[in-house]
C-alpha positions as CSV (number, residue, x, y, z in Angstrom):
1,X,142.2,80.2,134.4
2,X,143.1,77.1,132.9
3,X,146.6,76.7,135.7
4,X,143.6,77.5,138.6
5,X,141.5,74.7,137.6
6,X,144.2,72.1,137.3
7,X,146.1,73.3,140.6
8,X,142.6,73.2,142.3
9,X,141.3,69.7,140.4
10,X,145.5,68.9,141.8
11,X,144.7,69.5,145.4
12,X,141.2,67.9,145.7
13,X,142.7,64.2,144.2
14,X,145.8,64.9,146.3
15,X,143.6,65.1,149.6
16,X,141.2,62.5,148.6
17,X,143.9,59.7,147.6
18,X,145.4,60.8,151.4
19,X,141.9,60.1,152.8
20,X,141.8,56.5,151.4
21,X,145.0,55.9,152.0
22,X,144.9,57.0,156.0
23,X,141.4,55.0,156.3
24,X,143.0,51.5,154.9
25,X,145.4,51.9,158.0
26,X,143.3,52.9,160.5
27,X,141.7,49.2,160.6
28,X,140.2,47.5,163.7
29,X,140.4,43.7,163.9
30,X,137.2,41.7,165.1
31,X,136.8,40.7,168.6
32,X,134.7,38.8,170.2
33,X,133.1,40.7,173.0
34,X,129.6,39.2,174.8
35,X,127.2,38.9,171.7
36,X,129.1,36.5,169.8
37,X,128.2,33.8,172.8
38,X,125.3,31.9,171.9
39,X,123.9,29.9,174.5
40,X,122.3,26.5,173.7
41,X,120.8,25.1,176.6
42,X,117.1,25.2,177.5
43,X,116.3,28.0,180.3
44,X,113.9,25.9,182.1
45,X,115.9,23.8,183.5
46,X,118.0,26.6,185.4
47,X,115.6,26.8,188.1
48,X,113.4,23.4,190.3
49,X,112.2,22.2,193.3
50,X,109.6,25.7,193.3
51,X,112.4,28.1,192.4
52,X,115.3,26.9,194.8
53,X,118.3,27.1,193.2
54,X,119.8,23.8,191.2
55,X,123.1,22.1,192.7
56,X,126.8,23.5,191.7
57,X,127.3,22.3,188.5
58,X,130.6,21.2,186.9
59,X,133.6,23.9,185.5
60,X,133.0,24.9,181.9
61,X,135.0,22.8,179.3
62,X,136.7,24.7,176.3
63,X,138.0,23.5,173.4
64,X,139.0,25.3,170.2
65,X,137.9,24.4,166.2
66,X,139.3,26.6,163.2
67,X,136.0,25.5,160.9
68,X,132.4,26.0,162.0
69,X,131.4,22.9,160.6
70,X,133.4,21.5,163.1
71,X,132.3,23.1,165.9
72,X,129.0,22.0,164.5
73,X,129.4,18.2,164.4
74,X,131.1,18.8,168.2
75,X,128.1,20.6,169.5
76,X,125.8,17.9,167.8
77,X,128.7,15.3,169.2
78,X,127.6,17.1,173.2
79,X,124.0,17.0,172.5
80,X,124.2,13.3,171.6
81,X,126.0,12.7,174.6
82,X,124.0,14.4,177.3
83,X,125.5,17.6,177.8
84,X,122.8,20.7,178.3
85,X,125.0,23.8,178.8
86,X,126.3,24.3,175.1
87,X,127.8,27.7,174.0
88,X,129.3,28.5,170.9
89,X,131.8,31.7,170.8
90,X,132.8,32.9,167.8
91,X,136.9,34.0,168.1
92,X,137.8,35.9,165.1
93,X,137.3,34.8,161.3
94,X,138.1,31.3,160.8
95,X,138.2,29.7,165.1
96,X,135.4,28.9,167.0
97,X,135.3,28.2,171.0
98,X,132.7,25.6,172.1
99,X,132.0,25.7,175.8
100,X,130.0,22.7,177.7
101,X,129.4,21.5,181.3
């Protein structure tokens, strides 16, 4: 009775330890996908003279930060300067995209 017990008690930590084991390498990195843009622009200026479309604008500028508080003084930096299209994309755990026109 005793052998049974430990055999069984055995088998159930064998198979558990495999479990953990087989879930720490089965891991999926972040990636940004389309809800880690956030758009910082006001909408009501997408549309004017009574709902005709606004002129072309300019091509999207990028430029790449590995601390948000550094994308956060360059998005502060755009604002100051004029610059209405702001987005701010977040690239995996420590870089930062931030997108202007």
């Amino acid at each position: 009775m005793t052998i049974t017990f430990f055999i069984t008690a055995g088998a159930l930590l064998s198979l558990g330890a495999l479990f953990v084991f087989a879930m720490q390498t089965v891991t999926h990195p972040a990636l940004a996908s389309e809800n880690t843009a956030v758009g910082m622009h006001d909408a009501s200026d997408t549309l004017t003279n009574g709902g005709s479309p606004m002129q072309a604008r300019a091509e999207w500028q990028l430029a790449t930060v590995n601390d948000l508080t550094d994308a956060e003084d360059l998005l502060d930096s755009l604002e100051a300067h004029g610059h209405a299209d702001r987005e701010l994309v977040v690239l995996g755990n420590s870089c930062f995209a931030v997108r202007w026109r």
